[in-house]
N, C-alpha and C positions, 0 to 999 in steps of 0.2 A: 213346380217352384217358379215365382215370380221371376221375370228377367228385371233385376234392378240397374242393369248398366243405361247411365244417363248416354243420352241421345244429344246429338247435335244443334245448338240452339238455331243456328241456322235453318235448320230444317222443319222447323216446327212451323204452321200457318195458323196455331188455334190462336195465339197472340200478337200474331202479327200485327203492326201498326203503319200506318198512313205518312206518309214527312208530311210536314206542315207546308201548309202551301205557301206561306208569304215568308218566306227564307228572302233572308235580303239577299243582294247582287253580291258577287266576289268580284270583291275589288283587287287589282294590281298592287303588288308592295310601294309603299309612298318612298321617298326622298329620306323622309325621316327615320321610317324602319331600318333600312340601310345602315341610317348615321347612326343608329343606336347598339345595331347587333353587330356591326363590323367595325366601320371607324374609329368608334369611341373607345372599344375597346384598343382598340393597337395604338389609337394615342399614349392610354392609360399607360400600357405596355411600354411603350417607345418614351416616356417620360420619367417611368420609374427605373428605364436604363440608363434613358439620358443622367440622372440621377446619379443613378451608381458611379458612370463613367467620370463626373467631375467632381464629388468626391475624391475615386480615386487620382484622380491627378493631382487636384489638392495635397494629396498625401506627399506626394513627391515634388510641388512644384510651390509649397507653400515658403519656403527658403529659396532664395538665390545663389548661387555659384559661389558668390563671397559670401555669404552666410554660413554655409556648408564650411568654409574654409574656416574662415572666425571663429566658428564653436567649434573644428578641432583644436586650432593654437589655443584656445582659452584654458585647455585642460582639466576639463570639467569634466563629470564623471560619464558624458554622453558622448564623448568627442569620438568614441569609436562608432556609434551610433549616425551621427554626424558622415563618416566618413563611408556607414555601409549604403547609407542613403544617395550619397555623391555618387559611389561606383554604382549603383544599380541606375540612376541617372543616364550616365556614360555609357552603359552598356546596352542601353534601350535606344540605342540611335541617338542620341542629343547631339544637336550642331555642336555641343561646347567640346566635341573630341578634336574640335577643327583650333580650341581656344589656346594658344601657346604659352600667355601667359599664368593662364590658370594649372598647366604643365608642371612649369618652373616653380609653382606656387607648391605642389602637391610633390613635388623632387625634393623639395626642402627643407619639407615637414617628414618625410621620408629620410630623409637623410641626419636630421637630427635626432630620430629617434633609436637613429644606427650607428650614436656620437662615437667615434672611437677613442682608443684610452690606450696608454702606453702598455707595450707588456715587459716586463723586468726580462723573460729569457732572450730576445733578442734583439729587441726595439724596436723590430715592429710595429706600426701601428695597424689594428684589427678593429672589426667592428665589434661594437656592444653587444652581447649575447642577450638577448632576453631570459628573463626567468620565467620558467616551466608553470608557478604560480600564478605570475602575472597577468591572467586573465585579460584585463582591461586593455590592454597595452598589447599583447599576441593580437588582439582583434583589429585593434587600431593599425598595427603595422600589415595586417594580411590584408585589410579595405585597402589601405594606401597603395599597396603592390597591385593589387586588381587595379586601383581607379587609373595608374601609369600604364597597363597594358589595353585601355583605350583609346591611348590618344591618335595622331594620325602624325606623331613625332619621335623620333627614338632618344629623346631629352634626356627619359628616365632610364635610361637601360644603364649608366653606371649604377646609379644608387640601386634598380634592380639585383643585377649583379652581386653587390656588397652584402644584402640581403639576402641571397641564393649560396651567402662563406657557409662553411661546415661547421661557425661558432652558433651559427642561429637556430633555431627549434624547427623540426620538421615541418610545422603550421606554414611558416612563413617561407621556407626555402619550397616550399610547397606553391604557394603563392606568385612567389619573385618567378620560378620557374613556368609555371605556366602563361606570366603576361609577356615572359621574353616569347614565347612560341604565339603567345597570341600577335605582338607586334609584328615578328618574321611572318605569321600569313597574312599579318593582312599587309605588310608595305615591302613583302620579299628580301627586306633585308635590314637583321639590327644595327648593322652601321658601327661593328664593335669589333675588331680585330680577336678580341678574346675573349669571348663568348662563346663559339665550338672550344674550343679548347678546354676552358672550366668543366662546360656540361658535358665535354667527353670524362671528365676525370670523376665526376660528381657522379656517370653511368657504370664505374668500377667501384662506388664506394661499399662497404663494410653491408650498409643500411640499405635491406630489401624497398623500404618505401620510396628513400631516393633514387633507388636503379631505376623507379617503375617511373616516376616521373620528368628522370634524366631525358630516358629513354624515348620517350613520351615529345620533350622538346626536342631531342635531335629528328624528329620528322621534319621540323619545320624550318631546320636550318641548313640549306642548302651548300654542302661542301664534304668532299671525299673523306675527310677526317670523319664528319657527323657519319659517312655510309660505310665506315671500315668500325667505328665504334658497335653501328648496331648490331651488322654481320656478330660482331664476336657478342656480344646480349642473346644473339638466336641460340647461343649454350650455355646460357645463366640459368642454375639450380631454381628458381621461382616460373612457376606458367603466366604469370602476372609479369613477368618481364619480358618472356618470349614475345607474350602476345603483342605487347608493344614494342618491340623490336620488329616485328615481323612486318605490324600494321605501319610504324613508321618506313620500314624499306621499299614496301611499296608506294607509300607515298611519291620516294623517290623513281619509282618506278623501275627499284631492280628486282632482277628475276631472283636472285637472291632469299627472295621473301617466300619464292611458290612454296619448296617443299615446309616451311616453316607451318605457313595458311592453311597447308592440305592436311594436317594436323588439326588443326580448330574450326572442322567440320563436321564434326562426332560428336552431338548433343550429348551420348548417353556417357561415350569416354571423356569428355571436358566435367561433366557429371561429378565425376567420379576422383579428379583430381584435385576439384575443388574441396567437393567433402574431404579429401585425406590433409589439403592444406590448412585447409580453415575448420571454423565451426560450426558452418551454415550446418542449417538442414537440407535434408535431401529437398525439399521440394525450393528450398531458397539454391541450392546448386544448381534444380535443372534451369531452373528459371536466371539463374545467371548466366549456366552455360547455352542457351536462348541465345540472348543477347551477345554474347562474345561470336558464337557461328554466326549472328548477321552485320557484325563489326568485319571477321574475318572478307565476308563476302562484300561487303562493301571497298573495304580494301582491296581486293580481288578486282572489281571494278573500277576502280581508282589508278592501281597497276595497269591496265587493258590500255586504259586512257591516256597514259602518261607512257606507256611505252607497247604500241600499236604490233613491234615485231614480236613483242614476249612469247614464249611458247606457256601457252595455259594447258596442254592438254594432256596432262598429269593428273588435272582437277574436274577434268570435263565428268568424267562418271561420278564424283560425289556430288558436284554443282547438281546435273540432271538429277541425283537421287532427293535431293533439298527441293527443289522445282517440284517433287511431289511431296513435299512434306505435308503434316497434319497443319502447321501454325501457317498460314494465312501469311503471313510476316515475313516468315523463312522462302515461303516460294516465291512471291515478289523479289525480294535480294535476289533469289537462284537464277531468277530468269534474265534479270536484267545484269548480271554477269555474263551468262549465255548471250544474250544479244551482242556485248561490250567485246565477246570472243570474235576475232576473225574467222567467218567462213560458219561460225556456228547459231546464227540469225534464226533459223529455220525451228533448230531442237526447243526452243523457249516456247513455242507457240503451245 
């Protein structure tokens, strides 16, 4: 039988061939090859970003401050629009959170949208409820609330307030509530005698979603009321309100919070309590109960920091078991709670 397997061309000398003898010189890459295969292109590059990037500024910078403001008084059908543009402005670092007049500008428009009206049972006067329908209008007053808890003044923290009553829609008491805690971290103090008080009352109400986000602001408002409020949230029938009791107490740096924490380091039981509350799916559960154990641990560190004598070491064996986790995510948290432990530097490594 013939062997048909081909042979190696390399190998063969019956065809071999000669190089040509007059091969020009190799020359070195010029100046220009350079500028064509590398420069040019990361110009390109670098201009179709430049591009992008002022564009998008445009987007946001194509209106003034008074602008923003004019076309929400106008009343037109964008004014909410108007207003989600300003808060995202605000919250992107813009010097104008320094602007006090533009404050008082945005408290006013704020406040008129909260006109209040006599009520026949007692004569009271209360703010304007918004209506549940009123789309246009919920959105107008929930930008306005955000754009007040940027500023670097507590102007707005009445009209806040008035906005966070129990006559308003969750959106908005949603809202008001969170720029009050936005303002307390970032200037330590709203500067409002009655502000813990409300948000302790607003943390016992009827409504799971305002406990979650009562609870939520009392982290940030430093006073024994706001730490005797959470304390009693750490026995509120919702996991969504533990967990923010907890994460708030540590805040404050009490110990308070340990055994609550040492609770919401159980991916598979946090899992588990989520599917029986809600509707997720198991896989949107694990995946939220994820993110809550590296809140918890984060909190954990927070606690370390804010109060150096805490005793942690209740937590110390589940922290270590997290420091081995699968998710990448979890271990980083784990370890840099371990580090944040006194005397426990070593076990992170």
């Amino acid at each position: 039988m013939t062997n048909t397997m081909a042979t190696d061309p390399s190998e063969s000398t019956e065809h071999k061939q000669e190089p040509p003898a007059d091969l020009p010189a190799v020359k070195p890459p010029t100046t220009g090859f350079f500028l064509q295969l590398f420069v040019l292109p990361a110009v390109i590059v670098f201009g179709i970003m430049l591009v992008w990037f002022l564009f998008g500024k445009l987007a946001h910078n194509d209106r003034s401050v008074e602008g923003y403001v004019e076309a929400i008084k106008s009343g037109g059908g964008e004014r909410w629009k108007a207003a989600h543009d300003l808060t995202h402005l605000l919250r992107s670092g813009s010097v104008h959170t320094k602007n006090l007049e533009l404050a008082v500008s945005l408290k006013g428009l704020l406040e008129n949208q909260l006109a209040t009206e006599e009520t026949e049972e007692n004569g009271r006067r209360r703010p304007r409820a918004a209506e549940p329908d009123d789309e246009e209008r919920l959105r107008l007053v929930e930008y306005l609330c955000g754009a007040l808890g940027c500023f670097e003044f507590t102007i707005g923290v009445p009209a806040l307030r008035r906005a966070a009553e129990p006559e308003q829609p969750f959106l908005i008491r949603k809202a008001a509530l969170v720029s009050i805690a936005r303002l307390a971290d970032q200037l330590g103090d709203v500067d409002d005698p009655n502000v813990v008080p409300e948000v302790v009352e607003y943390s016992r109400e009827d409504d799971q979603q305002v406990r979650e986000v009562a609870t939520y602001t009392l982290g940030f408002l430093d006073d024994s009321r706001s730490v005797s409020a959470l304390k009693a949230a750490l026995n509120d029938p919702s996991v969504h309100v533990r967990i923010n009791a907890s994460v708030a107490l540590a805040s404050h740096g009490d110990e308070a919070a340990i055994p609550a924490l040492s609770q919401l380091l159980d991916v598979a039981q946090l899992a588990e309590q989520f599917q029986t509350e809600g509707s997720s799916t198991e896989e949107a559960s694990v995946e939220k109960a994820r993110l809550t154990v590296a809140v918890a641990l984060a909190a954990l560190k927070r606690l370390a920091e804010r109060n150096p004598n805490a005793d942690l070491s209740s937590i110390r064996t589940s922290v270590e078991r997290l420091a081995g986790d699968e998710s990448g995510f979890l271990r980083v948290r784990a370890k840099e709670v371990l580090v944040a432990m006194p005397g426990e530097a070593s076990t992170a490594q």
